[in-house]
N, C-alpha and C positions, 0 to 999 in steps of 0.2 A: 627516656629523654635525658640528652648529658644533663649534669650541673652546669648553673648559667650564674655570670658576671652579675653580682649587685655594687648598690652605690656604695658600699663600702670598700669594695676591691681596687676602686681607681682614684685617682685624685680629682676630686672638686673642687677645692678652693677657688673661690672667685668667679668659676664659669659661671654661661648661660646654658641654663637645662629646661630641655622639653620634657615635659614630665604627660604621660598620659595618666588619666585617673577617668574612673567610673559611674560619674558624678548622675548618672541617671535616675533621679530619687523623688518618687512618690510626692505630688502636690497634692491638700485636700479639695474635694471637685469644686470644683468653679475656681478656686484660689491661684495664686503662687504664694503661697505656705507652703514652707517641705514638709509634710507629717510624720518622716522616718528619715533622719539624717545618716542611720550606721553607718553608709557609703564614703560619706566625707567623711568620720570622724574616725574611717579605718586608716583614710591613708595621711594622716596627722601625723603618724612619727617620720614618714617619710619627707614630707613636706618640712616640718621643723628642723630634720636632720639636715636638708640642703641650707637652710636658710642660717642657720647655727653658721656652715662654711662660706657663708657670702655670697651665696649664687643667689643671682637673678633668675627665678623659679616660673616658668610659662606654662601654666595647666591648657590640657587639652580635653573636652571632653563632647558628649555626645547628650542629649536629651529627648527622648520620644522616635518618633519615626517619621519627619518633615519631609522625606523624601527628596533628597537638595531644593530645596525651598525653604523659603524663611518663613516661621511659622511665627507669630509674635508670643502666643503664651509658648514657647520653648525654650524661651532665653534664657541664657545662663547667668542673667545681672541676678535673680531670687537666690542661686547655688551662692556666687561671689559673695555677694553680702552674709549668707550665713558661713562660710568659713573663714570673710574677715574677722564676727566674732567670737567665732574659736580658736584663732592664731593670734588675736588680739592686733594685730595692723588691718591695713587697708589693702585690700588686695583689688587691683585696678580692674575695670572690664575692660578688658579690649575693646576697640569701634569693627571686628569683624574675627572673619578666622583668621588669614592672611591677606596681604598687599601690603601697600607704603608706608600708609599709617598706622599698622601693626607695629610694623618693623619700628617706627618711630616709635612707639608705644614704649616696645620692648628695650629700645637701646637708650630711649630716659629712666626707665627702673633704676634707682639705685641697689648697691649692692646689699644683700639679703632681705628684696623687695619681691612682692609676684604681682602676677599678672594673671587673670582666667580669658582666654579666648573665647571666641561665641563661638555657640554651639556648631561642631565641626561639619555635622550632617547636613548643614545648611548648604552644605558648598559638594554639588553635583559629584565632583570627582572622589568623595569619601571613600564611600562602599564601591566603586568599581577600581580602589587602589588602584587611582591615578598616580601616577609617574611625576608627574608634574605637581601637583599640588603636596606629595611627600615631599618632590626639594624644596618648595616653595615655608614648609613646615620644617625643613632641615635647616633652612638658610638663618629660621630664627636663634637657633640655639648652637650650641659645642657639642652637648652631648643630650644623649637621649634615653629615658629613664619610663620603661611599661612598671606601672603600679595598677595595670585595671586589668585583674585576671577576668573579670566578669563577659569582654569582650577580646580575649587570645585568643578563641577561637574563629575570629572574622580574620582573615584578609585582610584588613580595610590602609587607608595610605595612613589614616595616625595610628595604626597598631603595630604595620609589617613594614609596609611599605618604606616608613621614614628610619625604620630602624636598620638599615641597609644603606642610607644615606651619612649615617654619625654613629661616633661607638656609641652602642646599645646595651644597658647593663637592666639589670631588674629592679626593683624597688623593692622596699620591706614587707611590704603587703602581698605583693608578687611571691617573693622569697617564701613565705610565710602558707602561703595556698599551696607551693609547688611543695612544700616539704610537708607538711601536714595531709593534703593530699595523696601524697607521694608513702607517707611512714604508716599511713590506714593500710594500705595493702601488701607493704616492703619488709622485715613482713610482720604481722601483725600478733598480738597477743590474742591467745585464744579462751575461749570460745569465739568464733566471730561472726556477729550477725547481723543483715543487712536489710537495713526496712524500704520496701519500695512501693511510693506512691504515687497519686498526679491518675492524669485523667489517660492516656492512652500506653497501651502497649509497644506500640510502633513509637515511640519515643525512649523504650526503654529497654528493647530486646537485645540489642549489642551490649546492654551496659550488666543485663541479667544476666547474660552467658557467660562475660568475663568475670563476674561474679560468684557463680555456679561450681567456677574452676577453685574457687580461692576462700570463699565464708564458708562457718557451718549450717547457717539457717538463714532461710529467705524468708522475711514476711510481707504477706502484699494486702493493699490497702487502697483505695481510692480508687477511682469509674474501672481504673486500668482489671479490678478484682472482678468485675461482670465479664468479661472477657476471658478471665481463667476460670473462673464457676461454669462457662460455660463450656469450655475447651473440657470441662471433669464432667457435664451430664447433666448438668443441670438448671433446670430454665430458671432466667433472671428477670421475665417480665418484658417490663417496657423500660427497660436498662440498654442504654445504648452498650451496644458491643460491635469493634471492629472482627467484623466478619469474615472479613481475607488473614487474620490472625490467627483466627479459633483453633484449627489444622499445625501451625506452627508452635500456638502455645498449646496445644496436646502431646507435641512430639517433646516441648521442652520437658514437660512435666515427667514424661517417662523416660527423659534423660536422666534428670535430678533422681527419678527411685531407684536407678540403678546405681547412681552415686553415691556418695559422702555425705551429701548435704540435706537438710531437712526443710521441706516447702510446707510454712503454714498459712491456708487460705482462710478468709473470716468462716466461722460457722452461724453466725449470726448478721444481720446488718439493720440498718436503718434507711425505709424504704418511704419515699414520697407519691404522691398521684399528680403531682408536675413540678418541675423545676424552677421551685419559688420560693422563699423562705418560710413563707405564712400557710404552704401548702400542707394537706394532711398529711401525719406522718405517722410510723406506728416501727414497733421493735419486731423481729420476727427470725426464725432459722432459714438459714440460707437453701434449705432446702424447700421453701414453702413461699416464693415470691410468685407471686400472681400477676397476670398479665394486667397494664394500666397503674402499675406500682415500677418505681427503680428506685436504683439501690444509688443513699447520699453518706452514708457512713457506713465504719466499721458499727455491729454492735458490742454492747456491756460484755458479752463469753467468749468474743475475741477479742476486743482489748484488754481482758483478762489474762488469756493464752498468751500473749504479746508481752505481756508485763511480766511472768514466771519465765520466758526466755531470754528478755531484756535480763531482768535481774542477773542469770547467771553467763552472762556475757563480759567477757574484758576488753573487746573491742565495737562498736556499732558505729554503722553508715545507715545515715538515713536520708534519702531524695524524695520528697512526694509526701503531702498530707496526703491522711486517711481518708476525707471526704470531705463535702461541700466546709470550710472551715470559717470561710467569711461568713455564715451565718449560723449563729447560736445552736437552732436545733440540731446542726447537724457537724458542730464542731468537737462533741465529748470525746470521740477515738484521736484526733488530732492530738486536744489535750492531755489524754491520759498517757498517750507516747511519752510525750515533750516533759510530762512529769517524774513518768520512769524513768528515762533517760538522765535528767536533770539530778536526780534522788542516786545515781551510781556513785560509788566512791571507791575511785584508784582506776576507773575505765576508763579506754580513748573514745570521745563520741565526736566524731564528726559528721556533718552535716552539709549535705548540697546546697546551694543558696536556693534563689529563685523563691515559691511561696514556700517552701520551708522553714529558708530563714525569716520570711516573713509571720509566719507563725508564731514561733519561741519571741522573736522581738514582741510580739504582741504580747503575749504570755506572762515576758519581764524576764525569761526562763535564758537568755543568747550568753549571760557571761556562766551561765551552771555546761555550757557545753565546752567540753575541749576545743573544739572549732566549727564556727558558723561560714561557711563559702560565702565569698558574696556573689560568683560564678552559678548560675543554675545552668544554662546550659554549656558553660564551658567546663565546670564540673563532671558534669556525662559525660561530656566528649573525653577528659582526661581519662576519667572512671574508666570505659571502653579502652584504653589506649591508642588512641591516637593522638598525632601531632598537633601540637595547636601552634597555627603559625606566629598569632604573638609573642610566643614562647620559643618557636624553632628559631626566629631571627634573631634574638639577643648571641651576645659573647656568650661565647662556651668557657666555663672556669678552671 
């Protein structure tokens, strides 16, 4: 993908700028309390950058899945308020996404004022990158500024759509994912090794191939690891396994032996009798799981093995905890990752967002990594190589 136009390549002074941001962030349940702000507080320098040059700054963002409907707990007044104080002003809600008194809204902001629009999903023609509701979104601003790689991989009219309406430049977060991103694999200091996690294979098999080509060692870890134990011979129990995979990841696997690269599977795991936190659980070799038992962790001899190939690694990517991580018992391979990784000194550690990054945040472990994605599935999708249209339609540099 070329190099793409950020806000520092053009002039802002005084404009009005749409800015999109990410703002999709964890309420605790029943609340609107954010529990995990990293979202907002990624795209702070870019926000302060515009506001430093006098723009009138219009966040656009997205929360949940209302399905163009107005959902009332989705509002973005909870977001507003906490990044008025982080930027220490008041940053206004809008009274919708777009119409009259948007516009009104936005053209009394004084200069190096913002504005958060509601939640954009509210408005039908979102996600089917409406024509109509990108100019209606273009009409607010000069110029237009993608800060939320988390969603470049949508189509949608605030991501592509309106960036084809007004110069489109990238924002410092954007910038900041595309090249960190980009320098994991451009090319990479070696040893290089690539952790792959999460619950299904069919999520992940374009992103393992093109990886196949490029790291020296794959390690695999969560639901997606019943599915390769199995593909090698061996029963996993009552572990759910994509079935129509099994045949594909057998063919990968004897792809990688004839290669370069090194696949280590868990030799151990941590196996439950139901998919519950409080349910029995016992350590065991991965060769010895019994039917009525599945697999919720790496165990202790493979996140050992993991940790002796971390260690001598000078680049690592990591997508996917190890296993069940939101619950205690079966979050130790998770942790012991996120600690070896953490503990490297002089290594590039990047990380897919998604529960990954959710993990290390948890941990306290996200500023010991070279970079946390806030992108989980627009990470793959980059990972993979392909085009992410929020990213194809900005200016080319």
């Amino acid at each position: 993908m070329s190099k793409k136009k950020t806000i520092r390549d053009i002039n802002l002074t005084g404009k009005t700028v749409l800015v999109r941001v990410d703002y999709n962030v964890p309420f605790r349940p029943g609340t609107t309390q954010i529990s995990d702000d990293s979202r907002i507080q990624a795209t702070l320098p870019t926000i302060r950058y515009l506001l430093e040059r006098k723009c009138k700054v219009v966040l656009v963002s997205h929360q949940g899945r209302p399905n163009g409907q107005v959902v009332e707990e989705m509002r973005m007044k909870p977001v507003a308020e906490r990044l008025s104080a982080l930027l220490g002003i008041n940053v206004i809600q809008a009274p919708g996404g777009v119409g009259s008194e948007v516009t009104r809204a936005v053209l009394a902001l004084p200069p190096g004022g913002a504005a958060m629009l509601e939640n954009i999903r509210f408005m039908p023609g979102e996600e089917k990158n409406d024509p109509k509701l990108a100019a209606e979104l273009a009409s607010l601003a000069d110029v237009y500024v993608n800060d939320a790689f988390g969603t470049a991989h949508r189509a949608h009219a605030s991501t592509e759509g309106v960036a084809h309406k007004l110069p489109a430049v990238a924002g410092l977060l954007m910038e900041r994912e595309l090249e960190m991103l980009g320098s994991a694999l451009d090319p990479p200091k070696r040893p290089f090794t690539a952790i792959v996690g999460g619950a299904k294979v069919s999520d992940k098999s374009a992103v393992l191939d093109r990886l196949a080509q490029r790291v020296d060692a794959i390690l695999i870890g969560g639901g997606m690891a019943a599915t390769f134990l199995k593909a090698n011979g061996l029963s996993v129990g009552s572990s759910p396994v994509e079935d129509e995979r099994v045949a594909s990841t057998a063919k990968f696997m004897d792809r990688i032996r004839f290669g370069n690269t090194s696949l280590l599977l868990p030799v151990d795991v941590v196996v439950a009798d139901a998919f519950a936190e409080k349910a029995h659980h016992k350590t065991l070799s991965a060769e010895k799981i019994a039917h009525g038992w599945r697999i919720m962790d790496i165990g202790p001899e493979t996140a050992a093995l993991y940790e002796l190939q971390i260690r001598k690694s000078q680049t690592v990517l990591w997508n996917g905890p190890m296993g069940v991580f939101e619950w205690e018992p079966f979050s130790h391979g998770t942790v012991r990752i996120a600690k070896a990784l953490a503990g490297l000194k002089g290594a590039t550690t990047v990380l897919g967002g998604g529960s990954t990054a959710e993990a290390v945040e948890k941990l306290g472990l996200a500023s010991k990594m070279t970079h946390v994605s806030t992108g989980g599935g627009a990470s793959l999708e980059f990972l993979e190589g392909r085009t992410l249209p929020g990213v194809a339609a900005l200016l080319d540099a």
